[in-house]
N, C-alpha and C positions, 0 to 999 in steps of 0.2 A: 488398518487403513485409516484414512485423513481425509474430510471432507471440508473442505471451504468455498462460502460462499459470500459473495461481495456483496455489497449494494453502498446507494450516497452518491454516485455518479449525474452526469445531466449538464444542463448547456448551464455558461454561466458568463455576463459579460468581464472580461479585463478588468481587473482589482479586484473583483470579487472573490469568497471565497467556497469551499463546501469540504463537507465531513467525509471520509470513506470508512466503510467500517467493513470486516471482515470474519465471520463469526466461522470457527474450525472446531471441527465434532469430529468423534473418534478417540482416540488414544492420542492423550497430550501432553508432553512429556515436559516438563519445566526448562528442561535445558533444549527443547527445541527452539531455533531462532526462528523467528517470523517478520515479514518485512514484505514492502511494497514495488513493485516493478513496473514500467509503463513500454509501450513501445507505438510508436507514431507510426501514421503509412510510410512503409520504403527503411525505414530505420531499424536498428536492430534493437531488441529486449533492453533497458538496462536500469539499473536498482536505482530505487529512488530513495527509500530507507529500509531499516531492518532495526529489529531489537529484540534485546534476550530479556531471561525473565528478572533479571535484576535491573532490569532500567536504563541500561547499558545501550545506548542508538548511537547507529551511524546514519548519514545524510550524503546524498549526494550532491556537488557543489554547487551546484545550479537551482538547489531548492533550500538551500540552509537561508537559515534565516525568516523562510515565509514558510515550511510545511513543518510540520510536528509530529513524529511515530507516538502513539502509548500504546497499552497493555494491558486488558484487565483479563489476569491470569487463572483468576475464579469462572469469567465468562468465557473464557479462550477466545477473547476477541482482541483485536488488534483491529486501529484505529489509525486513520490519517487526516490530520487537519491540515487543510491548503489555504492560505489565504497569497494576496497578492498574485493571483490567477493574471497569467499572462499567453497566448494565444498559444506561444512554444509550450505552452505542458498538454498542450490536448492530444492524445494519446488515449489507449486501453490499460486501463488501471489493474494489474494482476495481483493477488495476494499470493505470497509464498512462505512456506515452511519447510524449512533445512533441517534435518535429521542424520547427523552422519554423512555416509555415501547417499540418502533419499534426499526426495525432493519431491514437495507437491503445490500443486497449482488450483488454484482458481478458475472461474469460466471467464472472469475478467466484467471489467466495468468501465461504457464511455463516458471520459471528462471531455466537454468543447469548451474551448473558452472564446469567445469574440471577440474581434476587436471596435 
């Protein structure tokens, strides 16, 4: 089993930026991908980033350029830097871990950004 837990969330005004971090305990398999999801009120779930244990990210288009995935594989932590915070990312920041056919999730984490 796989437990993740978020924290680095919080209000934050427009431009600004903050850390997310996700620290996952249990059995952690290097080739599991791990990666970040948000979903706004009324909106449905969707990936913000993800990365494997070679370094390998994806970005969704709307955050390339201002967020950042890493990965410290020794800590099983997996990391999101956000900068250029703009009102559209505030949303609940979920961590997830893709395994195969599994899938686990976080309790999640709110970013506000203001305007």
């Amino acid at each position: 089993q796989v437990q993740l837990v978020e924290s680095g969330g919080g209000l934050v005004q427009a431009g600004g930026s903050l850390r997310l971090s996700c620290a996952a305990s249990g059995v952690i398999f290097s080739s599991d991908v791990m990666g970040w999801y948000r979903q706004a009120p009324g909106k449905q779930r969707e990936l913000v980033a993800s990365i494997i244990s070679s370094g390998s990210t994806n970005y969704a288009d709307s955050v390339k350029g201002r967020f950042t995935i890493s990965r410290d594989n020794a800590k099983n932590t997996v990391y999101l830097q956000m900068s250029m915070l703009n009102p559209e990312d505030t949303a609940v920041y979920y961590c997830n871990l893709r395994r195969a056919i599994m899938t686990f999730w976080g309790q999640g984490t709110q970013v506000t950004v203001s305007s």
